[in-house]
Structure formats: C-alpha cells, structure tokens
C-alpha positions in Angstrom: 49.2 -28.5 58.0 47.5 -27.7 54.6 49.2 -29.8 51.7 49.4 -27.5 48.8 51.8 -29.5 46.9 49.7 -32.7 47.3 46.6 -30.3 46.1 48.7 -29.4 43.4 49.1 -32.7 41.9 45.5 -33.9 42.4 44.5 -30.8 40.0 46.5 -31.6 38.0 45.6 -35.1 37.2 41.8 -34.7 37.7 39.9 -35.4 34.2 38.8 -32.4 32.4 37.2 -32.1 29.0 38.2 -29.5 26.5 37.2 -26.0 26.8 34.7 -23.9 28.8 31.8 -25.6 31.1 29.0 -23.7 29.1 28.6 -21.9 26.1 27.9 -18.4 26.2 26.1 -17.6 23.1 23.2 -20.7 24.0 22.7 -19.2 27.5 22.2 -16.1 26.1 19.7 -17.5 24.3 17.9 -18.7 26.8 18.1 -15.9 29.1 16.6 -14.1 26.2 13.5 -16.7 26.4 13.2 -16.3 29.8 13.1 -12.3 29.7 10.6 -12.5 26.8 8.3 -14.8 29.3 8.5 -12.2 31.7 6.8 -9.7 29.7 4.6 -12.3 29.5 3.2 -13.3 32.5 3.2 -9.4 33.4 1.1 -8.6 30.4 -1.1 -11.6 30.9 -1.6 -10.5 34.7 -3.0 -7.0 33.2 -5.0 -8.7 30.7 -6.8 -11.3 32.9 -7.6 -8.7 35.3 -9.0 -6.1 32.5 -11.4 -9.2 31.0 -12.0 -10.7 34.1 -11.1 -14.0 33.3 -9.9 -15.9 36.3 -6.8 -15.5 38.7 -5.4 -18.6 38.3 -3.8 -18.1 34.8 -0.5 -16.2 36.6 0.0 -19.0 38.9 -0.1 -21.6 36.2 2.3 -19.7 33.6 5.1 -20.0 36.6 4.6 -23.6 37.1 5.0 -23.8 33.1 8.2 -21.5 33.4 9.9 -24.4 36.4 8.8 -27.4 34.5 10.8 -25.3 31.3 14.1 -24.7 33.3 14.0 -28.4 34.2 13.6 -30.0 31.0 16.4 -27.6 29.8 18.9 -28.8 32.2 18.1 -32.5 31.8 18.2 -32.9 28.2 21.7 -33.6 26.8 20.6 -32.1 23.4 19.9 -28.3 23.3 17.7 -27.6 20.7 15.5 -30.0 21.8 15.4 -28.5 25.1 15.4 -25.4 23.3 11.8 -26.6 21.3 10.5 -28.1 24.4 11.2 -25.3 26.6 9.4 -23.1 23.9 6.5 -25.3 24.0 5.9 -25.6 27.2 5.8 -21.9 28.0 3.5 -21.3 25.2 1.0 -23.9 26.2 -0.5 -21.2 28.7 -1.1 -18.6 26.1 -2.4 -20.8 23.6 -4.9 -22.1 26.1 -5.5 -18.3 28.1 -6.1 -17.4 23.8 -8.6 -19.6 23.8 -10.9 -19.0 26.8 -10.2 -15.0 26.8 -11.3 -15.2 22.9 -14.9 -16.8 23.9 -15.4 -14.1 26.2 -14.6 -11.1 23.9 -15.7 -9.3 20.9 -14.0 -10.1 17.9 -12.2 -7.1 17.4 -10.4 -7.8 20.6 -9.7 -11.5 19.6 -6.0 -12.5 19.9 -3.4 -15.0 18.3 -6.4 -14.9 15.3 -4.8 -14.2 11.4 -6.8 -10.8 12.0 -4.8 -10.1 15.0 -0.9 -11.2 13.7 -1.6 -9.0 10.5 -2.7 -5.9 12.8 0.4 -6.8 15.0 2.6 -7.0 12.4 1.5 -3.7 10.4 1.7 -2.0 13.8 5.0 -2.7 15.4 7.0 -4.1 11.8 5.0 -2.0 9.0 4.6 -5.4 7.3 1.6 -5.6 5.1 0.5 -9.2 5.2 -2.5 -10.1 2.7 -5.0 -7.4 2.0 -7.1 -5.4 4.5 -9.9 -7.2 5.4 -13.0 -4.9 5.0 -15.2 -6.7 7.7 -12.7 -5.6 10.7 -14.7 -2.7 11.4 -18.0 -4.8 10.9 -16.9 -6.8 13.9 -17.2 -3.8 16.0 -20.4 -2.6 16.4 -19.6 1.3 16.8 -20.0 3.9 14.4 -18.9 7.3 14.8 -21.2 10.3 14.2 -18.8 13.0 14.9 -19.2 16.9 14.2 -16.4 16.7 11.9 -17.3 14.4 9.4 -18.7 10.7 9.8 -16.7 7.8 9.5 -13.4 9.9 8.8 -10.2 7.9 8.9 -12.0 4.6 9.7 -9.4 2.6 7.7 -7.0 3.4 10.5 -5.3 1.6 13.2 -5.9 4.8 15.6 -9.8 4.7 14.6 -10.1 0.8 15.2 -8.5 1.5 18.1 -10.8 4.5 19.3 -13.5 2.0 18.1 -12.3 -1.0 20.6 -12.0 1.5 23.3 -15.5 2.9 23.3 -17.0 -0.7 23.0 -15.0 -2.1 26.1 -16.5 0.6 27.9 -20.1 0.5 26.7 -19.5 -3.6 27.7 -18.4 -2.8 31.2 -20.8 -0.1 32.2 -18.8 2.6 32.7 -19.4 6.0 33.1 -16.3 7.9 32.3 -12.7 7.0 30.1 -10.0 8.5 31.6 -6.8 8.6 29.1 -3.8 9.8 31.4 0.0 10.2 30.1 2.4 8.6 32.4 6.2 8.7 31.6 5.9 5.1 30.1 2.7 5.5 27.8 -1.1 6.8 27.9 -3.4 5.1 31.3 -6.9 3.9 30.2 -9.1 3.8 33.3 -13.1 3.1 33.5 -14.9 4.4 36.1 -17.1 1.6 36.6 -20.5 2.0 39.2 -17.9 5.3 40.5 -14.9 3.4 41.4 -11.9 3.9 38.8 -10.9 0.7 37.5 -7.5 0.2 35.2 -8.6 -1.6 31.8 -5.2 -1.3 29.5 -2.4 1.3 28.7 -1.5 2.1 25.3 1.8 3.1 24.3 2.9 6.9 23.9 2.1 6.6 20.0 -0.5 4.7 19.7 -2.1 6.8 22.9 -1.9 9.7 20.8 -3.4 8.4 17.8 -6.4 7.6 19.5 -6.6 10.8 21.6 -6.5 12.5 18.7 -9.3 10.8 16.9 -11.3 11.7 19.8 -10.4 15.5 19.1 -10.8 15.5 15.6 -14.8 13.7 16.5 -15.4 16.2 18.5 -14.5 19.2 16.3 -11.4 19.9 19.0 -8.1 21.4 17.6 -5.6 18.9 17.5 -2.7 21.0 17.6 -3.7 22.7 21.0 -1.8 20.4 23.6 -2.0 22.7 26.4 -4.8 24.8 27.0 -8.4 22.9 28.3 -10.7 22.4 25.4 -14.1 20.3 25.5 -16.5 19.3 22.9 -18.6 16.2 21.9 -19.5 13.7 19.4 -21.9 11.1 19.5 -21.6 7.2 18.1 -24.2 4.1 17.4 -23.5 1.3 19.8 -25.6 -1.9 19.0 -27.8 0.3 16.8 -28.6 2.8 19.8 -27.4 6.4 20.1 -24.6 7.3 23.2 -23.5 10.6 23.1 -20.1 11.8 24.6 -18.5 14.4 26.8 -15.0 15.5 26.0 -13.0 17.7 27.6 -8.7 17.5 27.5 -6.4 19.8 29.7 -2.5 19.6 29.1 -0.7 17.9 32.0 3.6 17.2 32.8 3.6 14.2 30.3 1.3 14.8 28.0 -2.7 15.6 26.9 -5.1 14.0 29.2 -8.6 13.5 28.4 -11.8 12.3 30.1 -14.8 11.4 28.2 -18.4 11.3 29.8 -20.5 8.4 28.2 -24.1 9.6 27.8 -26.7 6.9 26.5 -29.8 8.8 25.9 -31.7 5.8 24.8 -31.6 4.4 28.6 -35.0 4.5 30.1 -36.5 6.6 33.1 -36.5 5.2 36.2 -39.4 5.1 38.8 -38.6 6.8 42.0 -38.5 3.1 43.6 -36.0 1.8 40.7 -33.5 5.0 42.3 -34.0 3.7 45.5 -36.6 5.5 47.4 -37.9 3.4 50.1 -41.8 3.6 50.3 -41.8 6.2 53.6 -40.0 8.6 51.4 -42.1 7.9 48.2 -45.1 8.4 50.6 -43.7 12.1 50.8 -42.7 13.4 47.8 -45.5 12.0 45.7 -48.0 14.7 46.9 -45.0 17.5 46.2 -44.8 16.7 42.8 -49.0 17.0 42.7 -48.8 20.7 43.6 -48.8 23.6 41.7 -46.4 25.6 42.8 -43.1 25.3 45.2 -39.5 24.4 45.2 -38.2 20.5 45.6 -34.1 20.7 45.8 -32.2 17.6 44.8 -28.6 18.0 46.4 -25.6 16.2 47.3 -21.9 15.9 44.9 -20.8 15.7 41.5 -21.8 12.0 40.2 -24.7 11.6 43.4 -27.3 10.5 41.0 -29.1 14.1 41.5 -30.3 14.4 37.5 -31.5 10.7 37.6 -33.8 11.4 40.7 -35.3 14.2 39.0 -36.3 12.4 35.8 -38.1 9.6 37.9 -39.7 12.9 39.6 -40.9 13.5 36.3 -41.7 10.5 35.4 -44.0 10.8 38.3 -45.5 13.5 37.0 -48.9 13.5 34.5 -47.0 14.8 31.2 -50.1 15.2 29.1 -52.3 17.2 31.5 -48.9 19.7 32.0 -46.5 21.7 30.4 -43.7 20.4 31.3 -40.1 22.2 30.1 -36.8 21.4 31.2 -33.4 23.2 31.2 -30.2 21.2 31.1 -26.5 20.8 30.4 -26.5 18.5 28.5 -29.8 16.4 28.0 -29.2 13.3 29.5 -32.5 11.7 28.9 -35.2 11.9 26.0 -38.4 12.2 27.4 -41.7 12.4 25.9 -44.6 15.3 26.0 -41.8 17.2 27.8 -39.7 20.1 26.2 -35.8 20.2 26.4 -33.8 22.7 26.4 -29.9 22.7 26.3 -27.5 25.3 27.8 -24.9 26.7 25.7 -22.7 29.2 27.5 -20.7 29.4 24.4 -23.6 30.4 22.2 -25.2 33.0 25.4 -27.4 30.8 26.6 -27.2 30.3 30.4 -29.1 28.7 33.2 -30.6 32.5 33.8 -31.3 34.0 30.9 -33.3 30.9 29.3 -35.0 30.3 32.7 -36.2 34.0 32.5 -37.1 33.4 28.3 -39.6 29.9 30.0 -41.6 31.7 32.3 -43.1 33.1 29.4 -43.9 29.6 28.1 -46.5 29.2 30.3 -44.8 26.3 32.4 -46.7 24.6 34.8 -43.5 22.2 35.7 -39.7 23.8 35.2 -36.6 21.7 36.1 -33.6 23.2 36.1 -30.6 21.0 35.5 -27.9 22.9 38.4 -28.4 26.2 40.4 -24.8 27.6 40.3 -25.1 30.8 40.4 -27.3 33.9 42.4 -29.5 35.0 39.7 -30.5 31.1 38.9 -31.4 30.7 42.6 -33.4 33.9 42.3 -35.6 33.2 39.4 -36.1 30.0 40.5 -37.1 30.9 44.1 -39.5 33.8 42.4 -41.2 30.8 40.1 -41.8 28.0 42.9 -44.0 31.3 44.5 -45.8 32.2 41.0 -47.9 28.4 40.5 -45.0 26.9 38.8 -43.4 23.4 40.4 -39.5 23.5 40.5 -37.0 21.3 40.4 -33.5 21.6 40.7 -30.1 20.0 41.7 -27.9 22.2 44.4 -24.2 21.0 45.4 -24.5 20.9 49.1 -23.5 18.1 51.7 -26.9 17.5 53.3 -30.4 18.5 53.2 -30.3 21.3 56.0 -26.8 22.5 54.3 -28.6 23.4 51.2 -30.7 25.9 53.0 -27.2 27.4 54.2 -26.3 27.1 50.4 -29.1 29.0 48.9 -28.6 31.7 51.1 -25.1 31.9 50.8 -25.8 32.3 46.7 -27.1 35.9 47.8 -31.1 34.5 48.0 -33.2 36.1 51.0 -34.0 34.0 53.8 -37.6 34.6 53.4 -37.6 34.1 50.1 -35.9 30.5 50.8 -38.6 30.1 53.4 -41.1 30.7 51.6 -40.2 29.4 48.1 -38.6 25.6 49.2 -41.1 22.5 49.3 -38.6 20.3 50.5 -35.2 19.3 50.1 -33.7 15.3 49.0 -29.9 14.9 49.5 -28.3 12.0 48.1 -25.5 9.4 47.6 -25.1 6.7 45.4 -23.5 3.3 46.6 -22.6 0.0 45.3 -25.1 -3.1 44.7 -24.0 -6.2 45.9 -23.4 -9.1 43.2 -26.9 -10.9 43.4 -24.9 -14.0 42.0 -21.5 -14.2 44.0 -22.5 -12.6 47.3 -22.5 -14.2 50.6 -24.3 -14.4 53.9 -22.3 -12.8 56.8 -22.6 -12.2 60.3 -25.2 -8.9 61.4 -23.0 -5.8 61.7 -23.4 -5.0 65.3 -23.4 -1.0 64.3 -26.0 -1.7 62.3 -27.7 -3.8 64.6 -27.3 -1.0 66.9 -28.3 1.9 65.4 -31.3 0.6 64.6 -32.5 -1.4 67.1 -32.7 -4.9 65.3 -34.5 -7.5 67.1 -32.6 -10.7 67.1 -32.5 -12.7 64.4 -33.4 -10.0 62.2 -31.9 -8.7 58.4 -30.1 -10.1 56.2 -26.6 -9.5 56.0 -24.4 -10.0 52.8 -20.5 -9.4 52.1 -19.2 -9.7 48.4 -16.8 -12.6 47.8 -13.5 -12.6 47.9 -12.0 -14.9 44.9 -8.5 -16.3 46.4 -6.6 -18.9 45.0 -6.5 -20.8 41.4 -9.4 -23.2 42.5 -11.8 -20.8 42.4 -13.1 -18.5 39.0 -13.9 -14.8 39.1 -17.8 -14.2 38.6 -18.7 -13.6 35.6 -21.6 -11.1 36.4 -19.7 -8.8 38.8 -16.5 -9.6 37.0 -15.1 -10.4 40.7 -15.6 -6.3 41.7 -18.3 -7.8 43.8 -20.5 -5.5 42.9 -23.1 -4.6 39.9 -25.1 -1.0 39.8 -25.8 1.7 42.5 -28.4 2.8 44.5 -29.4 5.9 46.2 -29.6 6.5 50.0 -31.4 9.1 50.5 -32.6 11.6 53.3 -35.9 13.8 53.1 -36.1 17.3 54.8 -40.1 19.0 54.7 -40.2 22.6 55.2 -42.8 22.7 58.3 -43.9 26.0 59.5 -41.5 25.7 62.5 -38.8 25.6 60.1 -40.1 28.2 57.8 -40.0 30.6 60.9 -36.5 29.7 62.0 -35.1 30.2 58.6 -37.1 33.9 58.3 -36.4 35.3 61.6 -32.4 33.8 62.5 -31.5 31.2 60.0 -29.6 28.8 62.5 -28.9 25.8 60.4 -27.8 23.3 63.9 -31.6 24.6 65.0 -32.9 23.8 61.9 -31.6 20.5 62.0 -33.0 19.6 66.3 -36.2 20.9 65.3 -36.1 18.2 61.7 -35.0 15.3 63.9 -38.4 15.5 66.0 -40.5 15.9 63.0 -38.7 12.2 61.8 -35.7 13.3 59.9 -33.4 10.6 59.2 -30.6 11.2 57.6 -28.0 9.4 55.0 -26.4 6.8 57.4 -30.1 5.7 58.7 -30.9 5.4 55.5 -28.0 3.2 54.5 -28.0 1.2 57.8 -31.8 -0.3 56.3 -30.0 -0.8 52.9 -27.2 -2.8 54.4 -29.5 -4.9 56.8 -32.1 -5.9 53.9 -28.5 -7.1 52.2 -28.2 -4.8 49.0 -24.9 -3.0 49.9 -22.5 -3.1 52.8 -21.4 -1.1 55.7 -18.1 -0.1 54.0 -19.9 1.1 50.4 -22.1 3.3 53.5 -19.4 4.8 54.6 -17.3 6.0 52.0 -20.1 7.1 50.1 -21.8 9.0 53.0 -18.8 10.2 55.6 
C-alpha cells in the first residue's frame, strides 16, 4: 500500500528556496543566442563551400556550440557564462574571417571596417563615416555598358553586380544563372558545364542587381515578363569580356542567365581541343583544300565553335581570304574578317552568306546551320572552290547527314558537297594536383583490348572528414577544364554512293566502321586509360 499521507508530509518539509527554478527572461536570452548561432553555422556551411575553403569549419563551429552550453550550465554567475558563451561561439568566425579573407578579393573581405559600414547601410540605413572612394578600386571590373559607362557605380546594387561578375571571372565559369525562388534570388555558376551554387541574394538586393544588368545592357527594366536579351561588355584585370543577357519572366520572379564571353582568350591548336594525333593526321589535309564542306556537330555547349577556330588556326591566313560569319564573335582573330549576325537589324545567317560569296572567299565559316537556305548556300559554296566550315546540332557524325537532309538539302548535293564530318563532346579534366591512382576499369580494359599492366587510371579525390583540406586548384570539384572526345566520319566514295542513291543512315554507319570509324565512347575509353578524365565524365557526356 502506497502511503500518500507519509508522501504528504515529506513534501512538505523538504527544503525549497524561494520562487521559480529558472528565470524565464535569461533563458530566453539564451535561446535567442543559440537561434542566432544557427543561422550561423548554416550560412557558414554555404559560404565555405562557395570559396572552397575546407570542410572542417562546420564540424568545429558544433564542438564550439557543446563546449558553450556547458560552460553556461556550470557557471554560478550568468553573465559571465553569458560573455563566455559569446566568446566561445565567435572564436570560429573570427578565425574562418581570417583564413576566408586571405583567399578572397577585397571586396568580398568580411568582419573588415569596409564590410560593418556596408552591412550597416544595407540592412539598418546607418551611415557610418564617409564612403570610402577606393571600394570600387578594390574590384577590378569596370562596366562598359550600352547605356552609359560607369552609371550608378556609387551603389550597393552596382558593387554588388561588380562582386558578382568577378567571382565568376575567378572561378571560370561560363554562364550566371540568377533564379527567383520563394525565399530570394539563386546565383549559380556553371563551372567546366556542371551548375554549381555560389550564394543567394535576398529578394531586394536580387533585384537591384538584376536590374543593373538590364539597365547595362540597354534592356527595359520595367518589362518583368516578356523574354528580352541584350549585352554589355566590362574590363576584367585590364582585358575586355563581353556578356550575353537574356531574362524571361518565371512564377517568382525575373530570371536571367548571362553568357561570359572573353574575347581576349587565345586560339587553341587542334591538339590543345583534344584531337588525338590519328585524327589531326585527317583533317589537316581537309583544311589544305580548296573547296568542300567540314561539319562540326554535336549539342549546345559541345565546344563546336572552339574546334573551328583551331581549324583556322590551322589554316595559312595571309595566303587566304579568310571571312567568318557568327553570332556573336567569340574570338578576335587576325588577317581574318568577322562578321556578326543581327536578326534584329536583317542580317541573318543567309542573306550575309549570300552578300560573302561575292567577297571572293577562299575560306567561309559559318557560325550554326539552322535553317534550309543556310544549308543550301553553304552546300552550293563547298562545290564552287570555297572551304566550309560549319557547326550542325546533331547527335553523331552519321546523324548529321540525316540532319542536313532533313533541312530540305538534296542528297546528292550532301554527297557531293560534305568533306567530312567531326562530332563532339566535352568532358571534365581531372585535377593534375589532387587526383589519384585507381584500379584499370575493366570496360575500359575491355573495350579496348589493354594488355596487362597497361594505362593509367586516375579517380578525383574525395575530401572526407576535418583532417583533410579541399584542394585549392580544383576547389575540391575534382576537376579543372574540359576536353573534347571526338569521332571523325570521311566521305569515301562508298558512302558518297549510298547517300545519292538510298540514303540509309544504319548502312552508312556498317560501311564507316570498316573504313576505321570509331566513335565518341572509343574515343573516350583512350582518354580515360591515359588518366585525363574518368569513365563516369564518359558517360554522361557521351550517352
């Protein structure tokens, strides 16, 4: 039997001190501190990982956080387990401030006097000591837009489109993707053609910079909905990069992608694109002849237009008349002349190709053949002693011939018109500095016929753990550049005669393989086994 009444007494003589067991308003406090180091560690996740400073900096900030809870529980005094609490969870970003600042321009320094009087204009409208005039100086942009240079550039928005453009000219990317989410804008880089989040801006500020981006390229700002594109160009490190813009309303908001262009990049050789010395052996004496049609094919973003120029750069400039025809001019090349499209202004792919046959060409290139009365001309000028060259969207080298017919051009004037045909992929570079020896892929192995012993076999590394730091070449992607892979079809006059008389593209394709076609995957297989990409970049880049 339970003895309430002897329960009863024990309660009530059992010591007690005077009022509640905590005090509400100093754990509020505290859980305050603790949801303001939340935001921390998330933030400092996203920021470690858009710098690529090392993994280890999340782990650390939660052994902070346990040693914080304890010394706030043990000390009888609370504001001095308050202060001590406080400095121990701020001993990581002091520290994180310190290493991330050595690795970043100063515009993108934090916890500097620069940065607390941005900060505190931004989010308090506090205006602490003047403007400092060398802020922009720090970053080494300068915007040549088509509506008025250096607009604005006292601005958070512009310092902000400023920082923007510079992180990606540091990172190598290709393309900025701004994207409006329901919680603020998405800034994502598409680094060596893999999107890779860098850091969101909030719905204001997101729009302030998006907006500078219209207003450089001559865009109307008050059009949200309707796709508009334009350009402006900027000097990066005393160099010229010109920029693609093109916005299209979405659910949430504006998006907008811009296309980084640097035309002060230099040519590549046919070798430096990835051409492997049986396929060099081929085109070469193409790009010697007069006269015939060499086809450059494969997706948006396959390197086609890069090819092409280290065709040219192949070719004697000075001995021939060399004119191009592009959208846009990616590359400045000299003894060549360059001509732009501008559908806007009537001038198409056609009608100027028509106006350079009357140039007296002796080498045309032809950005894109998109259309039947491009493939046409084109066709008719490889026959008339002129050299073509030309990009086509098709899958694979014996697809293209499907392709150019399918534009409305006559099989026998396909056959008789095409030199050859060069489809194309890019893939990924392994990290020279962080990559490591792995076991021979037994596909590989297989598929071509590897003696033992033979290739060498690389995977990139794969940073686990606080012990170990990110790379600082590959920024732990474990991977820097591309490559092409490549595969070669040569009109022969077996072919030539197939496509005239019943153009059967799976013929076509039994009669290449016993005149030593090879296609994509055979030539990615050699890339993998002489360790400059893997078997995975292979595959998703070629399947």
């Amino acid at each position: 039997m339970v003895d309430f009444a002897r329960i009863a007494d024990l309660w009530a003589t059992f010591p007690r001190g005077e009022g509640l067991f905590f005090h509400l308003g100093k754990l509020i406090g505290y859980i305050v501190i603790y949801l303001c180091w939340v935001k921390f560690v998330a933030w400092l996740d996203r920021d470690a990982k858009t710098f690529g400073m090392p993994s280890y900096w999340t782990p650390i900030a939660a052994s902070v956080a346990f040693l914080s809870l304890l010394s706030f529980w043990i000390f009888p005094f609370y504001w001095l387990s308050v202060v001590l609490s406080l400095l121990l969870l701020l001993s990581p970003l002091i520290i994180y401030a310190q290493k991330r600042n050595e690795e970043v321009p100063p515009a993108l320094t934090i916890l500097t006097v620069e940065h607390i009087k941005r900060v505190a204009r931004r989010n308090f409208g506090l205006k602490i000591g003047s403007k400092s005039k060398d802020t922009l100086k720090t970053i080494p942009v300068k915007f040549l837009g088509k509506a008025g240079e250096g607009k604005g550039s006292q601005s958070e928005g512009y310092r902000g489109a400023q920082e923007l453009i510079w992180l990606a000219v540091q990172r190598r990317a290709t393309d900025i993707h701004m994207e409006p989410t329901r919680e603020g804008m998405q800034i994502r880089f598409r680094i060596d053609g893999i999107l890779q989040p860098v850091k969101d801006f909030d719905t204001d500020r997101g729009t302030v910079v998006l907006n500078v981006y219209k207003n450089l390229a001559a865009l109307d700002i008050a059009e949200k909905r309707k796709p508009q594109d334009g350009s402006f160009s900027a000097e990066v490190e005393e160099r010229t990069v010109d920029f693609r813009v093109a916005t299209s309303g979405s659910v949430h908001g504006e998006k907008m992608v811009i296309r980084l262009l640097d035309s002060s990049r230099q040519m590549k050789s046919l070798t430096e694109v990835g051409l492997r010395e049986v396929l060099r052996r081929k085109i070469e004496p193409i790009l010697d002849q007069s006269n015939g049609l060499l086809i450059t094919c494969g997706p948006t973003g396959a390197g086609k237009t890069s090819t092409l120029y280290a065709c040219l750069n192949q070719i004697d400039r000075f001995s021939r008349n060399v004119i191009t025809l592009e959208n846009p001019v990616e590359y400045m090349i000299d003894n060549v002349t360059q001509i732009e499209v501008n559908t806007k202004a009537g001038k198409t792919f056609a009608a100027e190709l028509r106006s350079m046959l009357r140039q007296d060409p002796d080498v045309i290139l032809v950005g894109e053949v998109r259309d039947a009365e491009t493939a046409e001309i084109a066709c008719q000028a490889a026959q008339t002693g002129h050299l073509v060259l030309t990009t086509l969207h098709a899958n694979d080298a014996v697809t293209a011939l499907g392709r150019l017919i399918d534009l409305g051009v006559k099989p026998f004037l396909v056959a008789s018109s095409v030199t050859a045909i060069l489809s194309q992929r890019l893939v990924r570079v392994l990290c020279a500095k962080c990559r490591v020896p792995c076991d021979p892929v037994p596909e590989v192995v297989q598929r071509l016929k590897l003696p033992a012993g033979k290739g060498k076999f690389f995977k990139p590394t794969i940073v686990k753990g606080a012990d170990k730091e990110t790379c600082s070449r590959c920024q732990g992607m474990g991977y820097v550049g591309r490559t092409g892979i490549f595969e070669l079809l040569v009109l022969t006059d077996e072919i030539r005669s197939l496509l005239k008389e019943n153009p059967d593209l799976g013929a076509i394709r039994q009669v290449a393989m016993k005149s030593g076609y090879f296609t994509l995957m055979d030539d990615g297989y050699r890339k993998v086994a002489e360790g400059i990409t893997t078997l995975e970049e292979i595959q998703r880049a070629a399947s």
